[in-house]
N, C-alpha and C positions, 0 to 999 in steps of 0.2 A: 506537550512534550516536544523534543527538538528531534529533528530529521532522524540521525542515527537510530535513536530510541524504536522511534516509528518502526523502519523497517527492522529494527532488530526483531522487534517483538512480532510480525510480518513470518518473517522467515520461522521463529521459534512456535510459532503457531501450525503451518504446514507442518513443519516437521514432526512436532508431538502428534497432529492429526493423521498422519500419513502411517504413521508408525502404530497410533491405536489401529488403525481399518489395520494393518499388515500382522496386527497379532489379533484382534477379537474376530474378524471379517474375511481373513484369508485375503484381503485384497494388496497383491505384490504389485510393486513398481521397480520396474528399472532403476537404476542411478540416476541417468540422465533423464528417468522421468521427475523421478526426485527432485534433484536439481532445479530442473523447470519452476515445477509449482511452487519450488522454495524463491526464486528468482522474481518468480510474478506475483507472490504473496508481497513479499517485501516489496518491489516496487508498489504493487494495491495500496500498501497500508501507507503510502507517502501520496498518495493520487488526490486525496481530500486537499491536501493542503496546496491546493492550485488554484484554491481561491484568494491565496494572501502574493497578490503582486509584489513587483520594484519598478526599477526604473528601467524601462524596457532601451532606449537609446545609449542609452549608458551601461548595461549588463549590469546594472546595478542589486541591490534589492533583493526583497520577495522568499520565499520560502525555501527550503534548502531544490525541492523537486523542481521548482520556477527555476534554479538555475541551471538546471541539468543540460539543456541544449543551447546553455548561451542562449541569443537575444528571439528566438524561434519558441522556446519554451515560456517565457518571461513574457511572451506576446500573448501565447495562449493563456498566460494564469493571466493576464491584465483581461480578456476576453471573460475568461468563467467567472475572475470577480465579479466584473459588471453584470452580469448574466445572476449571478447569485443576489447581487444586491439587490436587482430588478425585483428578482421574485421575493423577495426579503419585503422590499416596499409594498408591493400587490398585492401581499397575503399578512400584514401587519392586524396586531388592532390597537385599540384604543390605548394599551398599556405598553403595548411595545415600542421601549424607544425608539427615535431615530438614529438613522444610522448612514456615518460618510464610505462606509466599503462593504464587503460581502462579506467579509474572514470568519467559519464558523456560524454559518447559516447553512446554505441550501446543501453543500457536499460534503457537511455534517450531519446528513441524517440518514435514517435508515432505510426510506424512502432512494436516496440517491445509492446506497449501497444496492440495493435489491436490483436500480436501474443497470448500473457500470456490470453489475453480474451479468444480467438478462441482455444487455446491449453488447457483453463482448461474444457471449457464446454463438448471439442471432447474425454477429459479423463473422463468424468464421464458417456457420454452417451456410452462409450465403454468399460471401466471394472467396471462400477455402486459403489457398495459401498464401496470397497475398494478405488477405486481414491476419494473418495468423502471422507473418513474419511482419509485420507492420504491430501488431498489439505486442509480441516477442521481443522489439527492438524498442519500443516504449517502453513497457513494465521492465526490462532488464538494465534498461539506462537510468533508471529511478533507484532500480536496485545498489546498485554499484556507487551512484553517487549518495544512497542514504549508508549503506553499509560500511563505506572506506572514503567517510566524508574529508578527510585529514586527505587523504592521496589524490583523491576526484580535483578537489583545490588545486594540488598540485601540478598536475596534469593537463587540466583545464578541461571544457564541454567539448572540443573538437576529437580529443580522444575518447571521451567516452563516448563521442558517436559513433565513432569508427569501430569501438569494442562490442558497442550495441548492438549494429547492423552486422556486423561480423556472426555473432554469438546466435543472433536470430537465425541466419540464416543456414549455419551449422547444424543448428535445432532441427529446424524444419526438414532439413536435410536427413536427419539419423532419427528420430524419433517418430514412431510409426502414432499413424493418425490417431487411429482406433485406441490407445492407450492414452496418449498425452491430451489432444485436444480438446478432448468436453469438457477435461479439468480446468482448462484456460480462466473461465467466464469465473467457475467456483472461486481460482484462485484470486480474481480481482477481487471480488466481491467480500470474499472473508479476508483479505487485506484492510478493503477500505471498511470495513467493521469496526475491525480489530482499530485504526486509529481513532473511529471514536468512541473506542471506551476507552483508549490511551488517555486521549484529552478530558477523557468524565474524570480522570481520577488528580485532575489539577483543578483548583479554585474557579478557574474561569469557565468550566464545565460547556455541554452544548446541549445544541437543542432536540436533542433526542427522541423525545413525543412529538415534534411535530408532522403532521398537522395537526395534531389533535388541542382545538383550543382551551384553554385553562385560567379561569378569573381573567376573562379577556385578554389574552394574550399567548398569540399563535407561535411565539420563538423565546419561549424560557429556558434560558439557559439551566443543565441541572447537572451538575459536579460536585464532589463531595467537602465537607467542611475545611476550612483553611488549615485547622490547628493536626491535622492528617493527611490535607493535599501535596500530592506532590511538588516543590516547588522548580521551575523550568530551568533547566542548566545548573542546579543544585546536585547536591552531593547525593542526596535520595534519589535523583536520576539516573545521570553520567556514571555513580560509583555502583551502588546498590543494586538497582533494577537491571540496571547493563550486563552487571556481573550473571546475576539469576539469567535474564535470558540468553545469556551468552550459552553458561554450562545445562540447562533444558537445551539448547540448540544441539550443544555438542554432544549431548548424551542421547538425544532421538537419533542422532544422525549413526550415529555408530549400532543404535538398534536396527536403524534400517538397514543401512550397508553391510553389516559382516554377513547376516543372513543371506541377502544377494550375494553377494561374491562367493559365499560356500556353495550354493547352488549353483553355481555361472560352470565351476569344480565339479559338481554332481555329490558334492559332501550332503548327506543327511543334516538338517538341521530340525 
C-alpha cells in the first residue's frame, strides 16, 4: 500500500481501539491523549517502510516516511535497508532468493514490531523526557507526512520539522505522564503491525512467519491471491479503502470526544 493508506489505517486503528477500551473497559482518555496515540499510531504504521531507500545526495527517492526529514531521514532509511538486507542474507536458505535490497524483510515482521514496541517504551522509562519528545517529534513527522501527503510535498521536510519539534514539545508539555506515556511503545508497535497486514493484503505479500523456516525457506513471502489483492495506487486503494478508513476514523473520533467534552461540562453521559 502507499504511504497515506498506511497511516490512514494507523490512525483509524487507535482510534476504533481507543474508543472500544472507552466503552467496554471504562478506560477515558483526554483529547490530547487521544490525539497523541492517533499521531503515533499513524506515524508506527509508516515506520516499516524505512527499509525502502532513495537517493540520499539528491532528496531523491525512497518511501513516502524516507522523505519526511529531507536528506536526514533518507540517510537513515538507506542505513536500515542495509541492516535489513544484512540480516535477510544471514538468515536465508537454500530456497530463498537472492536479494539486491532489504524492502519487506526484516521491518516486515512481527518479530520487529514486538521490538520498536518493547524498544520505544524501555527509551522513555529510561531517559524520560527527552526520549519521549524525541520519539513524539519522529512518529508525528511521519504522521503529517503520510496523512496530508499532497500538502507535506508542498511545504516541503523543513516545515514538517519544525511542526514536528514544535508539536512534540507542546505534548510533553500538557500531557500528564502517568496517562500518555506507556501508551507511546503500544502505539508504535500496533502501527507497525497494522502496516504489515496492509501490505499482506497486496500480491506481493510479506514475510510474516518468519523466522519460522518453511520447505527451506526462512523469508516466504505470504499475501493474498492477485485476482482479490489489492492493487498499489489503484482505485481499490486510494478510492475504496481510503474512503472506509477515513469514515471508521471519523465515527471513532466523535465516539471518543463528545463523551469527553460532556464530562470536561460535568454533563452525565
Amino acid at each position: 500500500m502507499m504511504g497515506p493508506s498506511h497511516a490512514l489505517s494507523g490512525a483509524a486503528v487507535w482510534l476504533t481501539g481507543s474508543w472500544a477500551l472507552d466503552q467496554f473497559a471504562g478506560y477515558h482518555q483526554s483529547p490530547l491523549a487521544i490525539a497523541v496515540g492517533t499521531a503515533v499510531c499513524a506515524g508506527g504504521a509508516l515506520f516499516p517502510d524505512l527499509d525502502l531507500s532513495g537517493k540520499v545526495t539528491r532528496n531523491q527517492g525512497g518511501a513516502t516516511v524516507a522523505r519526511t526529514f529531507g536528506v536526514f531521514s533518507l540517510f537513515l532509511a538507506e542505513v536500515i535497508e542495509k541492516v535489513s538486507l544484512g540480516v535477510y542474507t544471514a538468515t536465508r536458505l537454500s530456497k530463498d532468493p537472492h536479494r539486491h535490497n532489504g524492502h519487506r524483510t526484516l521491518t516486515h515482521t512481527v518479530p520487529f514490531t514486538v521490538l520498536v514496541g518493547w524498544g520505544t517504551t524501555a527509551l522513555c522509562a529510561a531517559y524520560g523526557k527527552w526520549a519521549v519528545i524525541g520519539i513524539l517529534f519522529f512518529m508525528i513527522g511521519l504522521a503529517l507526512r503520510g496523512l496530508f501527503d499532497e500538502w507535506a510535498k508542498r511545504v516541503g521536510w523543513l516545515t514538517i520539522t519544525l511542526l514536528s519539534l514544535g508539536a512534540a514539545v507542546f505534548t510533553w508539555v500538557t500531557l500528564p505522564a502517568d496517562r500518555g506515556y506507556p501508551m507511546l511503545g503500544l502505539a508504535v508497535g500496533v502501527g507497525s503491525f497494522v502496516h504489515i497486514i496492509g501490505d499482506m493484503i497486496t500480491s506481493a505479500g510479506v514475510p510474516i512467519l518468519w523466522p519460522i523456516p518453511i520447505k527451506r525457506r526462512m523469508w516466504r513471502m505470504i499475501g493474498i491471491p492477485d485476482h482479490i489483492a489489492l492493487r498499489t495506487g489503484g482505485k481499490g486503494e486510494v478510492v475504496v479503502l481510503r474512503t472506509v478508513l477515513t469514515i471508521v476514523s471519523v465515527l471513532a473520533a466523535l465516539g471518543l470526544v463528545a463523551p469527553a467534552v460532556l464530562r470536561s461540562f460535568n454533563v452525565p453521559v
